[in-house]
N, C-alpha and C positions, 0 to 999 in steps of 0.2 A: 504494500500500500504506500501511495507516495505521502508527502509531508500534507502538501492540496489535498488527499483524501482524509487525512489524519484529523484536517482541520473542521472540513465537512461534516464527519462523525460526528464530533465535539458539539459543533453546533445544533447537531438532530440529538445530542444525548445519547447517542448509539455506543456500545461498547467498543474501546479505544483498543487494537491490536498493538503490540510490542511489535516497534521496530527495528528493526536491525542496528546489531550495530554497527559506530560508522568506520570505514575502511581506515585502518591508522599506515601513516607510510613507512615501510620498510627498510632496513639500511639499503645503502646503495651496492647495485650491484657488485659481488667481485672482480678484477680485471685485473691480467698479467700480464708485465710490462712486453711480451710479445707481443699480446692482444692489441695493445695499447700503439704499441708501436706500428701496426697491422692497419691499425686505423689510418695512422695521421699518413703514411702510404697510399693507404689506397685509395685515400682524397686528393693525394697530391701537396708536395712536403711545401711549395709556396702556399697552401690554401690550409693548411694543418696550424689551427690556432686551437689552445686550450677548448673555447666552446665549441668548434666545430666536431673536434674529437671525441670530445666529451657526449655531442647528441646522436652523432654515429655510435656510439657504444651504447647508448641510452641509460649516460645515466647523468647525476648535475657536475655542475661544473664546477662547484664546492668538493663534488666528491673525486673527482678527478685530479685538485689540486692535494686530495693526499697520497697522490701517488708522481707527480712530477709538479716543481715550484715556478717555472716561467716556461714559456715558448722554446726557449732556447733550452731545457732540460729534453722537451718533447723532440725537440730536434736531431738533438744528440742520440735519446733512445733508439728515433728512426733510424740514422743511418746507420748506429752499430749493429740494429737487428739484420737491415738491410745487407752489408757487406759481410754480416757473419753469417747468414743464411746462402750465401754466390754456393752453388753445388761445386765442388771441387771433381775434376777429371776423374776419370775410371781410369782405375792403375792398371793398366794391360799387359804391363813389360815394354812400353814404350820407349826412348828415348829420353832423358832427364829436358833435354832443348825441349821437346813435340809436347811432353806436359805441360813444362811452363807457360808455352805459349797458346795450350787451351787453357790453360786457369788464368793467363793476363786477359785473351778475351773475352772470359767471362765476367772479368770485376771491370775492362775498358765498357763494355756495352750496359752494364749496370749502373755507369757513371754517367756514358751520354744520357742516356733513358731517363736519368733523376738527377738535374745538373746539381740539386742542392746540394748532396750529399757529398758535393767536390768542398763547401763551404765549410761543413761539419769535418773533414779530415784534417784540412787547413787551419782550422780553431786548435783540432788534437783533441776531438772528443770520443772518447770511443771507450765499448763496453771493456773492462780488460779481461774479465772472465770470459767471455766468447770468445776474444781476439786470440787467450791461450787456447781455446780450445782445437778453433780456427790453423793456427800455428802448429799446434802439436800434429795435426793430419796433413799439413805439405810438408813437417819436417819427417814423416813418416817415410813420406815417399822418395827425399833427396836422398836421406840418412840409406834407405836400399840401395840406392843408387853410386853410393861411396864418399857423400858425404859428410863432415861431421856438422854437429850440431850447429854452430857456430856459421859454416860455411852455409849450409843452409838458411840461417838466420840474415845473413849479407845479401843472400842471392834472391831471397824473397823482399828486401827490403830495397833492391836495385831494382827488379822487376815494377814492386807498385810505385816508386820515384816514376818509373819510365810512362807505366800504363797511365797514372795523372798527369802528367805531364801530356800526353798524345787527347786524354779525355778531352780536358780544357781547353787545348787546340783545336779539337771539334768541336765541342762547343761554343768556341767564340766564334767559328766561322759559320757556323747554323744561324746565331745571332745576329750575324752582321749581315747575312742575308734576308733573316725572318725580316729585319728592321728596314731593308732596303739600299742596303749600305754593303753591295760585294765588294770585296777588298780592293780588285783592280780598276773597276770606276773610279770607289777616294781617291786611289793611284794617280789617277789619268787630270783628276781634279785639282790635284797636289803639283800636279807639273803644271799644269796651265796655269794655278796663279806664280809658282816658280821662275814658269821661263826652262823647256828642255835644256838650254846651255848652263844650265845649273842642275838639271838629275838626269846628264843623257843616257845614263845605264838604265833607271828606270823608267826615262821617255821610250828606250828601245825596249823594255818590257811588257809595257803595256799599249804600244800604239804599233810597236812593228813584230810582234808575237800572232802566234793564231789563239786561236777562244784559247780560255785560261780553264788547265786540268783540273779537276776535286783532287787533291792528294789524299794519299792513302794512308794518312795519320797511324794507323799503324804499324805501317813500316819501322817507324820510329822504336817499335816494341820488338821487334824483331832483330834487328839491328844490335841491341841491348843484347838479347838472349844470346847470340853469334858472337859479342863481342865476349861474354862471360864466358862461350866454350872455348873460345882463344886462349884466355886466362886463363883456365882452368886446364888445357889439355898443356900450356907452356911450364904451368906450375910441375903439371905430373911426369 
């Protein structure tokens, strides 16, 4: 019976039904910092703010702040979950180079895919419990491979310098075309207010070149991995 009929009764002198009682609120749901991190992901790490994530998870935004204290905690969670969940290679008996270079693909395209998480590396936020655990399954696979801990720890710490390095270079030139701004037009723009007899290596780049290639930004990563097995076959 609603409150309106309750009242109605009342009025006629009719025997008054016991109401229910009234729904009390609940705590707020549980949520683990995967979860959590799941969210502000798969909104999109630019659009991932405390209340956004908070009503994708459905719960308040009071209750969320006792689990991360600014934006920039929430941030930090995303990317560490993000970079420590990249699937690492199937160890076949490959190659120690042919590994590396599927496990730098996977954290380069994980990086253009979600340029923020290039912003969270660069601060130096990151989970350390995952990142060990992270660490102990590629040093599994070098340490088979011959070598020691240490070396391994060098060679994974060259690699992702390289693959951020190549990300951000894709990235800024996605940008500078999203924005309308391909590099060799500024180029071309840069010499006309110049004057060619002032940048005639880049007048001859940009006005007497045929179309300008996409580079393969990860060459760059590649290049790395070749140069580590120079090293390391000159060392042995």
């Amino acid at each position: 019976m609603s409150r309106a009929s309750v009242g109605d009764a009342v009025d006629r002198g009719a025997a008054v039904p016991a109401l229910p009682p009234a729904k009390r609120l609940g705590r707020p749901p549980r949520v683990t910092p995967a979860q959590i991190a799941e969210a502000a992901l798969a909104i999109g790490l630019e659009q991932a703010t405390i209340r956004n994530v908070a009503e994708r998870l459905g719960m308040s935004v009071p209750g969320l702040y006792h689990h991360v204290r600014t934006r920039d905690d929430l941030l930090a969670m995303a990317a560490a979950h993000s970079l420590g969940e990249l699937p690492l290679p199937e160890d076949h008996g490959q190659p120690w180079t042919d590994w590396l270079l599927e496990y730098a693909r996977f954290v380069y395209d994980a990086l253009v895919a979600q340029p923020e998480i290039v912003g969270q590396i660069v601060g130096g936020t990151y989970n350390t419990i995952r990142q060990a655990q992270h660490l102990e399954q590629i040093f599994a696979v070098l340490t088979a491979r011959g070598f020691t801990v240490a070396e391994a720890d060098l060679a994974q710490r060259q690699l992702v310098a390289a693959v951020s390095g190549a990300a951000v270079s894709e990235i800024s030139l996605r940008a500078m075309v999203a924005a309308g701004h391909p590099r060799r037009d500024d180029l071309r723009r840069a010499v006309h207010v110049l004057g060619p007899s002032v940048v005639p290596r880049v007048d001859e780049l940009v006005n007497g070149a045929g179309p300008e290639i996409w580079p393969d930004l990860f060459e760059t990563v590649r290049l790395v991995v070749s140069a580590m097995a120079v090293a390391r076959a000159d060392a042995g």
